[in-house]
N, C-alpha and C positions, 0 to 999 in steps of 0.2 A: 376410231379404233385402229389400232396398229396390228399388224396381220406379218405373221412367219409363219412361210406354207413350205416346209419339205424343203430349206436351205443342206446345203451338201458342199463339203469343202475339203480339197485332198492337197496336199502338198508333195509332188514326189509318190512315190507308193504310200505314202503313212495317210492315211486318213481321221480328219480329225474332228470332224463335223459330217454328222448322218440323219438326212433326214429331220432335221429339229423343223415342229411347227407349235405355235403358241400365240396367244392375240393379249392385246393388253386393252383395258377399256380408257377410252378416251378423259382425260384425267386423273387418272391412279396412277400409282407408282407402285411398281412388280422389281420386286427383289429376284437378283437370280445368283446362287451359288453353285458349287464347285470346286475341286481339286484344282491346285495351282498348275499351270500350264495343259490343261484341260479342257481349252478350245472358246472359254469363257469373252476373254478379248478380242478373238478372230471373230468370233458372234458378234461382239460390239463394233469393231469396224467393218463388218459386213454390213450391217442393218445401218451403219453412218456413211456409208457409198464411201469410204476409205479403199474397202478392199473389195472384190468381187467373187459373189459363189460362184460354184460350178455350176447347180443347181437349185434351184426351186425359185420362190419369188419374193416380195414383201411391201404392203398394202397398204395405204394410210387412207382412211376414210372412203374401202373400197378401192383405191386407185393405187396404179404401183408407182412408187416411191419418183420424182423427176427431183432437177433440178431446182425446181421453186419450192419441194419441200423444204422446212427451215428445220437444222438439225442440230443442237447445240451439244456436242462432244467433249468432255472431260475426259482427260487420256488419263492412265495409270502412272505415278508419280507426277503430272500437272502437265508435262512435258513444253514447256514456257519455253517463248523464244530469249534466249541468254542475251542477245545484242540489243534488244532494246527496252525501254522502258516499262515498268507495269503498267501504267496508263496506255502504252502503245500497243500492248498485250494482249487488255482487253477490250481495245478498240478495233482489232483486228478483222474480227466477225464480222465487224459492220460497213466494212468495204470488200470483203472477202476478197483481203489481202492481195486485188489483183490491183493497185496505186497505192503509191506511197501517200500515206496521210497528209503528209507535208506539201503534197501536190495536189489537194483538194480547193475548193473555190474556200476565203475564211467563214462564209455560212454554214457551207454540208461541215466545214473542219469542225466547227462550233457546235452545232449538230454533233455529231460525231462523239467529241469528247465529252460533252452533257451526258451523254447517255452513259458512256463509260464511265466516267466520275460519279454519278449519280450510282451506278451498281455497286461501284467500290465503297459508298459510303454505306451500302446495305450490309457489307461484308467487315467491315468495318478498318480498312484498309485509302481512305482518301488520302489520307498524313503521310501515304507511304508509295503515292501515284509517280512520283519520278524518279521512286529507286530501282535500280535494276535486280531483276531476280535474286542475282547471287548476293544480295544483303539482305535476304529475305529468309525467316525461318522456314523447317519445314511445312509448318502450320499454315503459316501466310501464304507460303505458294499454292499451297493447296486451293487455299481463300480466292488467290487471284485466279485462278484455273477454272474454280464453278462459276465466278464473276464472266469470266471469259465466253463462256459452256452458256449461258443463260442472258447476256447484254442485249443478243436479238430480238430475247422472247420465245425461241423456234418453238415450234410444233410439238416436236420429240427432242425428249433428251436424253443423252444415252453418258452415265457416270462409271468411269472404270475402276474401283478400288478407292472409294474416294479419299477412305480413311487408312490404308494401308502404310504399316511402319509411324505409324504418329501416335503418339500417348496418349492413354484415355483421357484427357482434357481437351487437345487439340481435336479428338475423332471424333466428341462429344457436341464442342461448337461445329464444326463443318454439318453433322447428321442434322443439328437443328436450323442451319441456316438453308438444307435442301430443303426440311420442310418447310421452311418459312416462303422461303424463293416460291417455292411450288403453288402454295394455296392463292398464291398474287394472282394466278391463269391459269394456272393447273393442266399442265403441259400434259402428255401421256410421256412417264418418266421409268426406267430401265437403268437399274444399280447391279452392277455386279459386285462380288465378291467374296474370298474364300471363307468367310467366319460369318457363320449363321446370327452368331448373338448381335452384329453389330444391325444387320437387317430390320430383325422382326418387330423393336419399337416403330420403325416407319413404314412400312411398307403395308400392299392392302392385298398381294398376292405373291408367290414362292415359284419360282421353276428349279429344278435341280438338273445341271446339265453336269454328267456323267460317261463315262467312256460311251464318248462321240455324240449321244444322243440325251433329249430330256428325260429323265425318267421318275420325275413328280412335279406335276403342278396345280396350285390348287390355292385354297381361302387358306389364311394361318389357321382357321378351327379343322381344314381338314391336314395341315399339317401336325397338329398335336396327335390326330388320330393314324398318322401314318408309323408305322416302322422299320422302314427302311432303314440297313444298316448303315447306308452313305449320310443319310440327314445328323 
């Protein structure tokens, strides 16, 4: 289980995160929406040790969050590195980017890109492993991004907007390729985003994070029963 106990986050006097605490069970994936700049992302690179709270804690199987947890983050628009390759992209995780790939012995290299090659072909992106970004649709980048997010395996995955600004065709593949990705090990997985309708076909739990704080979480049958005027 993944555990948010009383996270608290200020920037300057403006405070933008108060107190949020929420668990997710180990294998589901918890939808969480939100008003656009709303504190929604700063939650997600908190709980991805991106950024640092002020306050409170956060839990994975009892234990607080180190460095050997495995954490695969999908940033909002894919946020891909422009200079190098897609295959180099989503091989990245897998050294954590502290050597150049090219400086590997040729077995871990081998190693390496197997693994990466192998997720692009799940995304259905192999034919397109030595283009760079920028010849890449909006859709595709997207593609390479969850490929990137997921090539470890990690624990927790935390997806920022994954379908944001892409046309109901392109949000349609990516929604079904999280669930697909998912059921392979069924990671404990964390979507944010501002539009309700894109969530509820996948997701098995709701948080609504709202000026500063959650203020609904719960099963979608107790979301139909809610009426809160933000849902």
């Amino acid at each position: 289980m993944l555990q948010i106990i009383d996270i608290s986050k200020s920037y300057g006097a403006k405070q933008v995160l108060e107190d949020i605490s929420f668990s997710i069970p180990q294998g589901a994936i918890a939808g969480m929406i939100g008003p656009s700049g709303g504190g929604k992302s700063i939650l997600l690179k908190i709980i991805g040790q991106v950024s640092r709270p002020d306050a409170g804690s956060i839990l994975y199987l009892g234990e607080p969050l180190c460095e050997r947890t495995s954490i695969g983050l999908m940033f909002q628009e894919g946020a891909l590195f422009d200079s190098i390759s897609v295959l180099d992209n989503v091989a990245f995780p897998l050294v954590h980017g502290q050597v150049p790939i090219a400086s590997l012995t040729r077995k871990l290299r081998n190693q390496v890109f197997d693994k990466a090659y192998q997720i692009l072909q799940r995304v259905g992106l192999a034919d397109h492993m030595h283009k760079m970004p920028a010849q890449l649709s909006g859709g595709m980048r997207r593609r390479v991004s969850l490929a990137r997010a997921l090539v470890g395996k990690p624990q927790i995955v935390l997806l920022d907007d994954p379908t944001c600004g892409l046309d109901p065709v392109a949000s349609s593949v990516i929604m079904n390729l999280i669930v697909e990705l998912h059921q392979e090990y069924r990671p404990s997985l964390l979507m944010v985003s501002h539009d309700l309708r894109r969530l509820l076909p996948v997701v098995d739990f709701v948080f609504a994070l709202y000026d500063k704080r959650i203020r609904f979480q719960g099963s979608l049958e107790d979301l139909k029963q809610n009426q809160c005027d933000f849902l």
